[in-house]
GUKOL-246328 format. One line per 2 residues: number of its first residue (from 1); their letters; for each residue x, y, z of C-alpha. Coordinates in steps of 0.2 Angstrom, whole numbers, plus 5000, padded with zeros to 4 digits. Layout:
BEGIN
NUM	a	X Y Z | ...
***
This chain:
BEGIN
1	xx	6093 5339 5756 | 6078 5348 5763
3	xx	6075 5356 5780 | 6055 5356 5784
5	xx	6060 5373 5792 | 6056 5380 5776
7	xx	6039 5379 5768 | 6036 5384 5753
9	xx	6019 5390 5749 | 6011 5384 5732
11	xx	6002 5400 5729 | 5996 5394 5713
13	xx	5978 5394 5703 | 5974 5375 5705
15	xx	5979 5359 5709 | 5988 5355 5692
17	xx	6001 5367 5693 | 6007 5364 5712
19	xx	6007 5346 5708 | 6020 5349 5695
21	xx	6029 5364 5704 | 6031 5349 5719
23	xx	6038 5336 5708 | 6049 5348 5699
25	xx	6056 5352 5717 | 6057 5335 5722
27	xx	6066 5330 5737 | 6073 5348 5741
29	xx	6056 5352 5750 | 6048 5344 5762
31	xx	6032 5354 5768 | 6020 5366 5759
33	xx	6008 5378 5762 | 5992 5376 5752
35	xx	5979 5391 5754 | 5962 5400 5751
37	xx	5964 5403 5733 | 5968 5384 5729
39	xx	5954 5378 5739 | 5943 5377 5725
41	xx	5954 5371 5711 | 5957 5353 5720
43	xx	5968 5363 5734 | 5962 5349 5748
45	xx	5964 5336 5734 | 5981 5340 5734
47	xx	5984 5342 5750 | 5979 5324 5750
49	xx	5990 5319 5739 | 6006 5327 5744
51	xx	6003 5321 5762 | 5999 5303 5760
53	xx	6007 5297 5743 | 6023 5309 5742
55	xx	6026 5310 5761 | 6026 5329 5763
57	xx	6023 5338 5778 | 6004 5349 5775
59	xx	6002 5368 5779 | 5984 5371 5774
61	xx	5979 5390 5776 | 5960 5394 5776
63	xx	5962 5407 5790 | 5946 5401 5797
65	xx	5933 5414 5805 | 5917 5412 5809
67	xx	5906 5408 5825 | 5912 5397 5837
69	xx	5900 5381 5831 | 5904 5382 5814
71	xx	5925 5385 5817 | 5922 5368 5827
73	xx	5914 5358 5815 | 5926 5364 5801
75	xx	5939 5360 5811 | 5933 5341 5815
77	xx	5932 5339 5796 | 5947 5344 5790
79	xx	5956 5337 5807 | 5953 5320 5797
81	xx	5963 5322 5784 | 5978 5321 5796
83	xx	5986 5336 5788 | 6000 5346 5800
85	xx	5996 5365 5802 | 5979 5374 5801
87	xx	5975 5392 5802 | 5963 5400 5808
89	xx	5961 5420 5814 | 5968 5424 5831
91	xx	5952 5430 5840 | 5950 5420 5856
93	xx	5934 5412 5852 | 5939 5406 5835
95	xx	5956 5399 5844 | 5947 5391 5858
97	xx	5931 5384 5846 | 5947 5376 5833
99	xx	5957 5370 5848 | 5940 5360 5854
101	xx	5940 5353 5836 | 5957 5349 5833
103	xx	5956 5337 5847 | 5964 5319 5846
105	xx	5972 5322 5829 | 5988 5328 5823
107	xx	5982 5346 5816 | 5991 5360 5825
109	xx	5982 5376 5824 | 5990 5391 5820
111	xx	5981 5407 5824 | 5986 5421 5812
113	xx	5991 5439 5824 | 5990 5452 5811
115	xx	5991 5450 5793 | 6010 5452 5786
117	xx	6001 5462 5769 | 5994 5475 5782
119	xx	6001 5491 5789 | 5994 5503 5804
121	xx	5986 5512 5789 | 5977 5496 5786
123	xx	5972 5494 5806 | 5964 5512 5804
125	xx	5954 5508 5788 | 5948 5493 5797
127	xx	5943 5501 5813 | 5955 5491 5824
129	xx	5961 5499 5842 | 5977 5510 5841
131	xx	5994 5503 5845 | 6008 5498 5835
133	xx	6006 5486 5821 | 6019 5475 5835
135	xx	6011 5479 5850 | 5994 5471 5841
137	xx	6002 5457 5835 | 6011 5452 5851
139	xx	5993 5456 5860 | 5984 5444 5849
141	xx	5999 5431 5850 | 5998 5428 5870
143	xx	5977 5429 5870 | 5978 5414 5857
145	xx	5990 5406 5866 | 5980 5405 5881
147	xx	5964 5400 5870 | 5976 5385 5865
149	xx	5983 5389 5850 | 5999 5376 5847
151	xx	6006 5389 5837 | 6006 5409 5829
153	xx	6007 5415 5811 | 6017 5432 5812
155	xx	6029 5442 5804 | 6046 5439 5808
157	xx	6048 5458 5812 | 6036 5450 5828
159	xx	6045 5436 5830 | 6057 5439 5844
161	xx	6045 5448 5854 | 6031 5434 5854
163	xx	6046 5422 5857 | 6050 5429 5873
165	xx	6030 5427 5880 | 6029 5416 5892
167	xx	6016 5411 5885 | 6025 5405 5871
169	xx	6035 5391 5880 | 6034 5373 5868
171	xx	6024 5383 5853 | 6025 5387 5837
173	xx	6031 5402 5826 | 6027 5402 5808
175	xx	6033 5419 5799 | 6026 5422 5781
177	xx	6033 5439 5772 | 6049 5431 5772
179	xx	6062 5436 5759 | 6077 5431 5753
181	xx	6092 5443 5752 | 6087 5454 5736
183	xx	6070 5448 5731 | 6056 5459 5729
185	xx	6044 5462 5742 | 6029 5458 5733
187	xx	6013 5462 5741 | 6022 5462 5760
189	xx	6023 5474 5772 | 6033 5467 5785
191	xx	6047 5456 5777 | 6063 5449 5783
193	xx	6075 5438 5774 | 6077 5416 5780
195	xx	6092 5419 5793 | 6085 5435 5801
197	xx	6069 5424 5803 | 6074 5411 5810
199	xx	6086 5422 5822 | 6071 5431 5828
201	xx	6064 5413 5834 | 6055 5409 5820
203	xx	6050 5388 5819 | 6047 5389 5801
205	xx	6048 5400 5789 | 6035 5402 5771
207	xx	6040 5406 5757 | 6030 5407 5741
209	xx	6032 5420 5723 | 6053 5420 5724
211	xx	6051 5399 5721 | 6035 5397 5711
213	xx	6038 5412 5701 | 6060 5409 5699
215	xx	6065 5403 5683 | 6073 5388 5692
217	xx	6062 5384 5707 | 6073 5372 5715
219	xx	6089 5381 5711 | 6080 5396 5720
221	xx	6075 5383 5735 | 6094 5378 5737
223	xx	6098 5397 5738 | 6086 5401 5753
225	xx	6091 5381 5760 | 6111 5390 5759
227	xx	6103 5406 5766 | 6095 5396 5781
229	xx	6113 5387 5786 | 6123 5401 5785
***
């Protein structure tokens, strides 16, 4: 039985191989995250396919960024493919440019706080204003909010406090970095496991390398669905 609380990112080189990894899963997963690296081995294809001939619920992450005109006329485009989730960066003209293009369709856009691959360390290198890697997070969360955002892609070590914006009444929490009990953390900074997630007031949770890269994907999915009920 699935739970579309999960999503399980198919973090994989091309179209092909996530097409096999989701039938191979079959019926246990419900949503998937498709991203930038698949893009241009038939990722939107897919997407495609798995939304309107297999019935799965549709995370595509492209993280847009770019002026204001040009986040609006991606955003029309893909906004036809009727897919679920869309991210773009969290800066308040993005949000608000994405929000203008999403509308009348069913795409929610998710705008992405701060990366869950980065550290304060990461901030300094890229210049960004001091603060705590939470603080920022938080900051960015209420600002895309009130640019229209529907939703926020943070860590779940963010989670609780974006939760508790009033801002954040009726939207969306999408944690990545999320771990189950004993996995490696990969190339995360900020990690938490399914059930500490979803506690923090996490709406869905992704979750890519410990099902595409288990010996026995599905077997792995049914573990972090028994992680999620307990």
């Amino acid at each position: 039985m699935s739970d579309d609380r999960l999503i399980v990112a198919l973090d994989l080189p091309d179209a092909h191989s996530g097409l096999q990894l989701a039938l191979r899963l079959g019926p246990t997963v419900s949503f998937y995250k498709i991203g930038l690296g698949m893009l241009t081995g038939g990722g939107l294809a897919l997407a495609n396919e798995l939304k309107h001939e297999h019935g799965k619920r549709i995370f595509l992450d492209l993280k847009l960024f770019d002026i204001s005109a040009t986040v609006e006329t991606a955003v029309r485009g893909l906004a036809r493919f009727e897919l679920d989730f869309l991210t773009v960066h969290g800066d308040p003209h993005v949000v608000r440019a994405a929000h203008e293009g999403a509308a009348g369709s069913t795409t929610r856009i998710l705008a992405v706080t701060v990366l869950t691959s980065l550290d304060r360390a990461d901030l300094d290198a890229a210049l960004m204003v001091p603060g705590t890697v939470s603080d920022l997070a938080v900051e960015r969360a209420a600002r895309a909010f009130e640019a229209g955002a529907d939703g926020v892609i943070a860590s779940p070590q963010e989670a609780a406090a974006i939760r508790a914006l009033p801002q954040a009444a009726g939207r969306l929490i999408v944690t990545p970095g999320v771990r189950p009990a004993g996995a490696a953390p990969g190339d995360q900074k900020r990690i938490a496991t399914p059930a500490a997630a979803l506690a923090a007031g996490a709406d869905h949770i992704v979750v890519g390398r410990p099902v595409h890269a288990a010996p026995d994907p599905a077997a792995a999915v049914r573990a972090i669905l028994d992680e999620m009920a307990g």
